[in-house]
C-alpha positions in Angstrom: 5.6 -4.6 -13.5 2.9 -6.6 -12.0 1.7 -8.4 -8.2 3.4 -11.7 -8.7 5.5 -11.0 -11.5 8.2 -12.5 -9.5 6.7 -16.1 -10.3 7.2 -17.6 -13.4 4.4 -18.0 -15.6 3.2 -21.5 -14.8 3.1 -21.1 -11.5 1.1 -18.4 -11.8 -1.3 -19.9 -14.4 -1.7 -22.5 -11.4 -2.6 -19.8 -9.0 -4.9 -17.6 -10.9 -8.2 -17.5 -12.6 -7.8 -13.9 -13.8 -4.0 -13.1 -13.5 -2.7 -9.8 -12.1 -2.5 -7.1 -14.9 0.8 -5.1 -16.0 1.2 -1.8 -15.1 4.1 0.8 -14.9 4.6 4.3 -13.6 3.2 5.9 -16.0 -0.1 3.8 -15.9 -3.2 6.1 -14.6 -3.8 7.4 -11.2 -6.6 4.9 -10.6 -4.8 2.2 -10.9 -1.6 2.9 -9.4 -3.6 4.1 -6.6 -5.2 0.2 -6.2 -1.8 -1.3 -7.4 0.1 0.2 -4.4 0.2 -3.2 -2.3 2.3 -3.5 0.2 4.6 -0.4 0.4 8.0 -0.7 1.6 10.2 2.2 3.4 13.7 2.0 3.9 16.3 5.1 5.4 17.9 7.0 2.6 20.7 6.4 4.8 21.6 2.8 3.2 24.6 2.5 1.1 23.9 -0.1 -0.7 20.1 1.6 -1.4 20.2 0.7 -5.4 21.3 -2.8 -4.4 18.1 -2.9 -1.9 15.7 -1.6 -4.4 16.7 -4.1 -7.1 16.2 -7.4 -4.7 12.8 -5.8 -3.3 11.7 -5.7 -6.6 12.9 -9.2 -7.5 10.8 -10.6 -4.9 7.6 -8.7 -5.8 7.9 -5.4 -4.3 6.0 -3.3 -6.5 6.1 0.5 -4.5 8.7 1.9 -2.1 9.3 4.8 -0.2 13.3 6.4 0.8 12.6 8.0 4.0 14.5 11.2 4.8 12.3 12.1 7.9 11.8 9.8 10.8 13.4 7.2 9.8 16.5 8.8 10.4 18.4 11.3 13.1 18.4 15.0 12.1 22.0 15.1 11.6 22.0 12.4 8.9 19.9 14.6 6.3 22.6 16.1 4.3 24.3 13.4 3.6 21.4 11.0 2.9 20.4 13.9 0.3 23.6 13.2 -1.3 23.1 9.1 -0.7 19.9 9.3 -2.7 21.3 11.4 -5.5 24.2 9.0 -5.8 21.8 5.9 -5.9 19.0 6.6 -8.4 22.6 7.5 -10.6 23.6 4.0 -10.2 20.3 2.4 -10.8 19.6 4.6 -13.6 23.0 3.5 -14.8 22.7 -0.4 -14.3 18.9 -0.1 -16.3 17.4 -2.5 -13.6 13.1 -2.5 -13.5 12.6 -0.8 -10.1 9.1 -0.4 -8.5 7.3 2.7 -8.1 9.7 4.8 -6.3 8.7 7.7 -3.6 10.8 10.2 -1.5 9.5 11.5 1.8 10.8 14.6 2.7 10.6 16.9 5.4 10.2 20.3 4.3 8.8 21.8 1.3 11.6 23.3 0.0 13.4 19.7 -0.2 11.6 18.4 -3.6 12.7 21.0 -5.7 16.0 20.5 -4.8 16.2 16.8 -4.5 14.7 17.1 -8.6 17.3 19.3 -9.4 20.0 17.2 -8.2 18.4 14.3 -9.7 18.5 15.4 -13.1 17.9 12.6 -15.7 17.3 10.0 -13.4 14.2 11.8 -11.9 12.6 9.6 -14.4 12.7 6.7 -12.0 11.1 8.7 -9.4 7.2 8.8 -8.6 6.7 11.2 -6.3 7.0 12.5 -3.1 5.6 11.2 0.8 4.5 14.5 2.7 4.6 13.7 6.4 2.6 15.4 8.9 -0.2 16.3 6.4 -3.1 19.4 7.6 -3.7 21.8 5.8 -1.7 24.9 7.5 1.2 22.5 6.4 -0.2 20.8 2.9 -0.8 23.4 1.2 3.0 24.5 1.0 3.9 21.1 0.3 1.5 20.3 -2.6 2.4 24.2 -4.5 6.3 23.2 -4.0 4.9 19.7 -5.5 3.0 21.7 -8.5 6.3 23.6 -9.0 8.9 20.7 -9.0 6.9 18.8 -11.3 6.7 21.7 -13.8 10.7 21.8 -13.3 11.4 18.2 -14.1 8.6 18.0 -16.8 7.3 14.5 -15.2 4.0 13.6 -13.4 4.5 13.8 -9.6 2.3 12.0 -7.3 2.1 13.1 -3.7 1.1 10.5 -0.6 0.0 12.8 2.5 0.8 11.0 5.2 -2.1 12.1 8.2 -0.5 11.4 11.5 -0.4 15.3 13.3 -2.0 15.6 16.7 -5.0 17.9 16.0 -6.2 15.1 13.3 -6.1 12.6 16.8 -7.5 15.5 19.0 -11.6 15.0 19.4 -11.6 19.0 20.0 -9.3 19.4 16.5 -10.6 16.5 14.4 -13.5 17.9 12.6 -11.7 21.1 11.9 -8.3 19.5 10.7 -10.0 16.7 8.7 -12.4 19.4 6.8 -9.0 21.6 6.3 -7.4 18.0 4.5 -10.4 17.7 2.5 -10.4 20.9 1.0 -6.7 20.8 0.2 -6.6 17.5 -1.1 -8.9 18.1 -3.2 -7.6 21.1 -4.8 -4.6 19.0 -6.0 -7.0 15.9 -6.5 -5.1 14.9 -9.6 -1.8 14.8 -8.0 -2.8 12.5 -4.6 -2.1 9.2 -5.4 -3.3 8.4 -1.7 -3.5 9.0 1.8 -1.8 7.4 4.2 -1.9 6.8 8.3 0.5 7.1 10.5 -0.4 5.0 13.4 2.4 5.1 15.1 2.3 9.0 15.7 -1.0 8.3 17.2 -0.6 5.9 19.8 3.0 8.1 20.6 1.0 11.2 21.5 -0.8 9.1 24.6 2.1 7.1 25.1 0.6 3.8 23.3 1.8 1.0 21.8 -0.2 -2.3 20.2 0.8 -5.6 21.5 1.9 -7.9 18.4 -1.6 -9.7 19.1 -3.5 -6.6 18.7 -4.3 -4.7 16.1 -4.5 -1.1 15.1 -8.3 -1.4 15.8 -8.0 -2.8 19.1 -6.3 0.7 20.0 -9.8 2.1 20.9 -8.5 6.1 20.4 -6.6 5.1 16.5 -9.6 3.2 15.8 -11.9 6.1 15.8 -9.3 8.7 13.9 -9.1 5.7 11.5 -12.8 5.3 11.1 -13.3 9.6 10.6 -10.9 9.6 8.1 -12.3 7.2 6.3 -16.1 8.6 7.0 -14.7 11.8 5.3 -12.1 11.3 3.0 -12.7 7.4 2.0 -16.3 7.7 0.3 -17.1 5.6 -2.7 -18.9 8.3 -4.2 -16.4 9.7 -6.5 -14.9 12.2 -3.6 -13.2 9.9 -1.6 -9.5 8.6 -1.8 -7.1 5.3 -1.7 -6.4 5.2 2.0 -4.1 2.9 3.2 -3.4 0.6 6.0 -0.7 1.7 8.9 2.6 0.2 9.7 3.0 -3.2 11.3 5.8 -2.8 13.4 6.3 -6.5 14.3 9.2 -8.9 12.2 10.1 -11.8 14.0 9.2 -13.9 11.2 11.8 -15.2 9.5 11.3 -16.1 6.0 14.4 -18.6 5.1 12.6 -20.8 8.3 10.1 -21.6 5.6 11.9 -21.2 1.9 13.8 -24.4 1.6 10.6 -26.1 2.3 8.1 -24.1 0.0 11.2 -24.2 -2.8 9.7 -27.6 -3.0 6.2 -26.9 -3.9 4.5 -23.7 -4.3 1.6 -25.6 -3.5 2.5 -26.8 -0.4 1.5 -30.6 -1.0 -0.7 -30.7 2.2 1.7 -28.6 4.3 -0.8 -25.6 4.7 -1.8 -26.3 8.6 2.5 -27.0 9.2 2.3 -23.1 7.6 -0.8 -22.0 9.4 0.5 -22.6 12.8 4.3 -21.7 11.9 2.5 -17.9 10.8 0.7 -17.5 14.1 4.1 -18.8 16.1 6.2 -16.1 14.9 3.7 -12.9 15.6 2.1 -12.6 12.0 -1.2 -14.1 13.2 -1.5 -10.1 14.4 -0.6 -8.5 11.1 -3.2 -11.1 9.1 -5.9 -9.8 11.2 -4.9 -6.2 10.9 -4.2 -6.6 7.0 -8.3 -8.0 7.2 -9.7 -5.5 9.6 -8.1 -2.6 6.9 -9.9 -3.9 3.8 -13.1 -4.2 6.0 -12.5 -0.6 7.3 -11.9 0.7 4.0 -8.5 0.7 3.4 -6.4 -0.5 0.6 -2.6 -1.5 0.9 -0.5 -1.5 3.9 2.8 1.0 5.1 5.9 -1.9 5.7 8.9 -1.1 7.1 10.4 -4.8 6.7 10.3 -6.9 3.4 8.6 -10.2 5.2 5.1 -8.3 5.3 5.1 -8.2 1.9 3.8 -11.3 1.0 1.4 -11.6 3.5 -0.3 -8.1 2.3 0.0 -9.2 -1.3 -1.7 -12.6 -1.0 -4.7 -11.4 1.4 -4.9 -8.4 -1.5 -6.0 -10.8 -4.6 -9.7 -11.6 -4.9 -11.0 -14.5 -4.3 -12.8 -16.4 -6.7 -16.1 -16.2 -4.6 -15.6 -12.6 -4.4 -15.0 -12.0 -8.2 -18.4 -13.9 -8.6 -20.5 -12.3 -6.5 -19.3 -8.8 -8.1 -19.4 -9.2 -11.5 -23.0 -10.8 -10.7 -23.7 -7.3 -9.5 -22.3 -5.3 -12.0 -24.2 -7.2 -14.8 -26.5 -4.9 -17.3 -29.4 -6.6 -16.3 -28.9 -6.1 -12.9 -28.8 -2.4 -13.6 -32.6 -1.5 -11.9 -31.6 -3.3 -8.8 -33.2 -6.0 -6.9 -32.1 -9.0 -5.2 -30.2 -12.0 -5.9 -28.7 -15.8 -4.6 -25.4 -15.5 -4.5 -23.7 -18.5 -7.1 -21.8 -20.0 -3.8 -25.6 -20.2 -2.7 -24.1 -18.8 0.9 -25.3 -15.4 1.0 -27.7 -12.2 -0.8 -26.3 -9.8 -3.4 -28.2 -6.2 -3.2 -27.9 -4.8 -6.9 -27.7 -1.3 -5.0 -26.6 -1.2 -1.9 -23.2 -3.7 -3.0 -22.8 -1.9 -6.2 -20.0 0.5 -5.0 -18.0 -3.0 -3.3 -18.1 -4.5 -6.5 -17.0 -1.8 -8.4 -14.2 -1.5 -5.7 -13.7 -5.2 -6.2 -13.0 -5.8 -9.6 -10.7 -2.7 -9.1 -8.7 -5.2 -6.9 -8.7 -8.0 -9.5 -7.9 -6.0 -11.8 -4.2 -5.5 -10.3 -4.2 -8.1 -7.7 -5.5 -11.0 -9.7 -8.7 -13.3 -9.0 -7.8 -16.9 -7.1 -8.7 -19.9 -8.5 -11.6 -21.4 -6.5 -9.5 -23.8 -4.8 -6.7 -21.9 -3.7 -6.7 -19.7 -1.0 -4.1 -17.0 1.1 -2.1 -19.8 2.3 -1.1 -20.9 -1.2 -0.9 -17.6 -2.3 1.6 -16.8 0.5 3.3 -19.9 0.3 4.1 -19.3 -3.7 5.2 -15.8 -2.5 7.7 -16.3 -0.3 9.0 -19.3 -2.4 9.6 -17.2 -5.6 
């Protein structure tokens, strides 16, 4: 699979100056970790779940996660157990490409069952999604990981998802967040990233974002966001992918748009017409969010409906100015440091102090692709939505 696989090839050749690499489940951590994108979660519950994977897939989905905890009532487990085990049979069965596929569970004890019941078509599966994440609870959770891998004789990635209340708690932070790190990185090889749950936050004081407000503008998220990252997000070789939290906004609806972008994946001079149509229907919100996240640190995005995908995906590729200024950086004879123009002539690249964003961004090209310098998101959305 790759970002913008969906497209066919000349459209992409029009879009890209470095083109999105291939990659599969079986690709290293490092990359999957970067290659995550946009993530979509859908209930386990769905009966037509194989049918659902298959489409997401088609339209560029590259990493999804079945939800057997909040997404769905307590009394619906069992039987979405069974759902799941009945759907990666039929998509095992129909030999479809499906993206990087993730189960998040409740309890421990659930992932060596659900493997068992699985059988042969745990091969389609990538790992687990442990909610709730400290490390009175992790540490269950990643030895029942350990032990269901062993089981199924596949590599199992866990996501932590860090959403409890003594990680929001000022008097509990520290403690809880020290308590992550040190289980986390026990299991370093098997965390593929961490992930925040917003939405726990802002339900413990009884918050909710506006859809033109961001997760930052939610002054008590925006400091748990900015200590996780401060402790568990260093570019020194400690840290880990953390991604962005859920928009929980979808009043955009995507066939307003297709049957003109079908047209032209370049729009033809409709970009402002797209602009303005993106800010009517409440994504102008999620842009700035999916901006403020890479700025904070973050890399991909939770989505719990398919028309944030696109969005995520084109604000994740690198933009030709961007690719420039880091492989300036990175050069060998920039290796002693120093300072240099910038070859847009806008701006100074540190040798030192910009060394870890550049390595970080040709990460990002790497698996998102590098722009052509004169397209920008809007064409890169627009071709989205249109493939």
């Amino acid at each position: 699979m790759r970002h913008f696989g969906h497209l066919a090839p000349s459209v992409r050749e029009g879009l890209f100056f470095q083109e999105p690499c291939e990659f599969g489940a079986d690709s290293p951590a490092g990359m999957l970790s970067a290659a995550l994108g946009a993530t979509l979660y859908s209930p386990a519950t769905r009966p037509k779940l194989a049918d659902d994977v298959i489409k997401q897939a088609g339209r560029g989905v590259v990493s999804m996660v079945l939800c057997l905890e909040d997404s769905i009532d307590d009394s619906e487990v069992d039987g979405a157990e069974e759902n799941l085990v009945r759907q990666f049979a039929e998509l095992d069965a129909r030999g479809a490409e499906v993206p990087l596929l993730f189960i998040r569970v409740r309890e421990p004890g659930q992932m060596m069952d659900l493997v068992s019941r699985l059988g042969r078509t745990v091969r389609l599966l990538s790992g687990f999604v442990l909610p709730k994440f400290t490390e009175e609870r992790g540490v269950p959770f990643m030895e029942a990981l350990t032990k269901a891998e062993k089981a199924c004789g596949r590599r199992l990635f866990a996501m932590p998802v860090l959403e409890s209340p003594e990680l929001l708690h000022l008097e509990t932070r520290t403690e809880t967040l020290q308590g992550i790190a040190r289980t986390v990185n026990k299991y370093r090889e098997r965390v593929l990233a961490l992930r925040l749950g917003v939405t726990d936050f802002c339900s413990a004081y009884g918050l909710r974002r506006a859809p033109d407000m961001t997760a930052y503008d939610v002054r008590i998220v925006g400091a748990v966001i900015a200590d996780v990252v401060n402790v568990l997000g260093r570019a020194d070789g400690t840290g880990f992918t953390i991604t962005g939290p859920v928009w929980e906004y979808f009043r955009l609806q995507e066939r307003m748009f297709k049957p003109q972008l079908r047209r032209s994946p370049f729009l033809e001079g409709r970009a402002e017409e797209l602009r303005t149509a993106l800010i009517e229907h409440d994504l102008d919100g999620l842009l700035r969010e999916i901006e403020l996240d890479r700025t904070n640190g973050l890399l991909g995005k939770t989505c719990i409906h398919p028309s944030h995908v696109a969005p995520v995906h084109a604000l994740s590729v690198v933009s030709h100015e961007e690719f420039s200024d880091a492989q300036d950086i990175l050069r060998p004879e920039s290796g002693g440091g120093g300072v240099m123009r910038s070859a847009y002539t806008n701006k100074m690249n540190e040798v030192k102090p910009h060394r870890a964003w550049a390595e970080r961004t040709l990460q990002r090209a790497e698996v998102f692709g590098v722009a052509r310098e004169d397209v920008g998101f809007v064409e890169l959305l627009a071709a989205g939505l249109a493939g």
